[in-house]
C-alpha positions, 0 to 999 in steps of 0.5 A: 500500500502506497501514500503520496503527496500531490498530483502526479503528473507527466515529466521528462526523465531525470537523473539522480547522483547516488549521494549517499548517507554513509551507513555502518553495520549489517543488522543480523540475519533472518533465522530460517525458522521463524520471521524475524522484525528488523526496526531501521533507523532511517536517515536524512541528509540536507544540501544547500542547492544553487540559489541557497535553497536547502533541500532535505531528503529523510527516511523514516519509520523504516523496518523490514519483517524477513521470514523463509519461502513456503517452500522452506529452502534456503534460495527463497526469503520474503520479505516486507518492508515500511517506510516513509521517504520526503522532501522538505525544501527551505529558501528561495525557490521552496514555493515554486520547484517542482520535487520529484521523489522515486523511492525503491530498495537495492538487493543484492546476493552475495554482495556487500551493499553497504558501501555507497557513499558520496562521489562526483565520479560519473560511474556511480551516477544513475538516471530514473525515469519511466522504466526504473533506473539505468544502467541497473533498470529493472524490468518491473518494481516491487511486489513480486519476485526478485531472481538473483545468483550470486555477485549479483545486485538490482535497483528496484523502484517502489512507484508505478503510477498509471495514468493516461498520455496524451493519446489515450494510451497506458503510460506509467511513472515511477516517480511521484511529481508535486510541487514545493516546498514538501513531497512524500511517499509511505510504504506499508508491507510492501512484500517482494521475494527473493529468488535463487540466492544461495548465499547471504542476501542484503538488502537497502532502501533509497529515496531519490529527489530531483528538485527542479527550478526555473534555473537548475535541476539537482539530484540527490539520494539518501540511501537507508540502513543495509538489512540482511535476508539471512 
C-alpha cells in the first residue's frame, strides 16, 4: 500500500547522483525458522542547492519483517518492508520547484551493499525515469519476485503510477511529481521475494529527489540502513 503527496503528473526523465548517507553495520540475519522484525533507523541528509535553497531528503519509520519461502529452502526469503521517504525544501525557490521523489530498495546476493557513499565520479551516477533506473533498470518494481545468483545486485523502484498520455494510451511513472516546498511517499508491507540466492542476501532502501527550478535541476539520494535476508 502506497501514500503520496500531490498530483502526479507527466515529466521528462531525470537523473539522480547516488549521494549517499554513509551507513555502518549489517543488522543480523533472518533465522530460517521463524520471521524475524528488523526496526531501521532511517536517515536524512540536507544540501544547500544553487540559489541557497536547502533541500532535505529523510527516511523514516523504516523496518523490514524477513521470514523463509513456503517452500522452506534456503534460495527463497520474503520479505516486507515500511517506510516513509520526503522532501522538505527551505529558501528561495521552496514555493515554486517542482520535487520529484522515486523511492525503491537495492538487493543484492552475495554482495556487500553497504558501501555507497558520496562521489562526483560519473560511474556511480544513475538516471530514473519511466522504466526504473539505468544502467541497473529493472524490468518491473516491487511486489513480486526478485531472481538473483550470486555477485549479483538490482535497483528496484517502489512507484508505478498509471495514468493516461496524451493519446489515450497506458503510460506509467515511477516517480511521484508535486510541487514545493514538501513531497512524500509511505510504504506499508510492501512484500517482494527473493529468488535463487544461495548465499547471504542484503538488502537497502533509497529515496531519490530531483528538485527542479526555473534555473537548475539537482539530484540527490539518501540511501537507508543495509538489512540482511539471512
Amino acid at each position: 500500500m502506497f501514500g503520496t503527496n500531490g498530483k502526479l503528473r507527466g515529466g521528462r526523465l531525470f537523473g539522480a547522483a547516488l549521494a549517499a548517507l554513509a551507513i555502518s553495520g549489517i543488522h543480523a540475519p533472518a533465522t530460517a525458522s521463524a520471521d524475524t522484525f528488523i526496526p531501521l533507523p532511517g536517515g536524512v541528509i540536507s544540501r544547500t542547492l544553487p540559489d541557497g535553497t536547502v533541500v532535505t531528503i529523510r527516511i523514516d519509520g523504516e523496518s523490514a519483517k524477513i521470514n523463509p519461502s513456503m517452500g522452506d529452502t534456503p534460495l527463497h526469503r520474503n520479505v516486507w518492508v515500511t517506510g516513509r521517504g520526503s522532501v522538505d525544501l527551505d529558501g528561495p525557490s521552496a514555493a515554486t520547484a517542482t520535487i520529484k521523489i522515486s523511492p525503491g530498495y537495492v538487493v543484492g546476493c552475495q554482495v556487500d551493499i553497504s558501501s555507497f557513499a558520496e562521489s562526483g565520479n560519473a560511474s556511480e551516477s544513475a538516471t530514473v525515469g519511466n522504466s526504473g533506473i539505468t544502467p541497473q533498470a529493472p524490468a518491473e518494481g516491487l511486489g513480486g519476485g526478485i531472481t538473483l545468483a550470486p555477485g549479483q545486485a538490482v535497483a528496484q523502484l517502489m512507484l508505478d503510477l498509471e495514468k493516461p498520455d496524451d493519446y489515450g494510451q497506458e503510460s506509467h511513472k515511477r516517480y511521484n511529481k508535486t510541487l514545493g516546498p514538501h513531497a512524500s511517499v509511505t510504504w506499508i508491507d510492501e512484500t517482494f521475494a527473493i529468488n535463487g540466492c544461495g548465499g547471504y542476501a542484503q538488502a537497502r532502501s533509497f529515496v531519490l529527489a530531483e528538485i527542479d527550478t526555473t534555473t537548475f535541476i539537482s539530484n540527490l539520494a539518501l540511501w537507508g540502513d543495509p538489512f540482511t535476508m539471512g
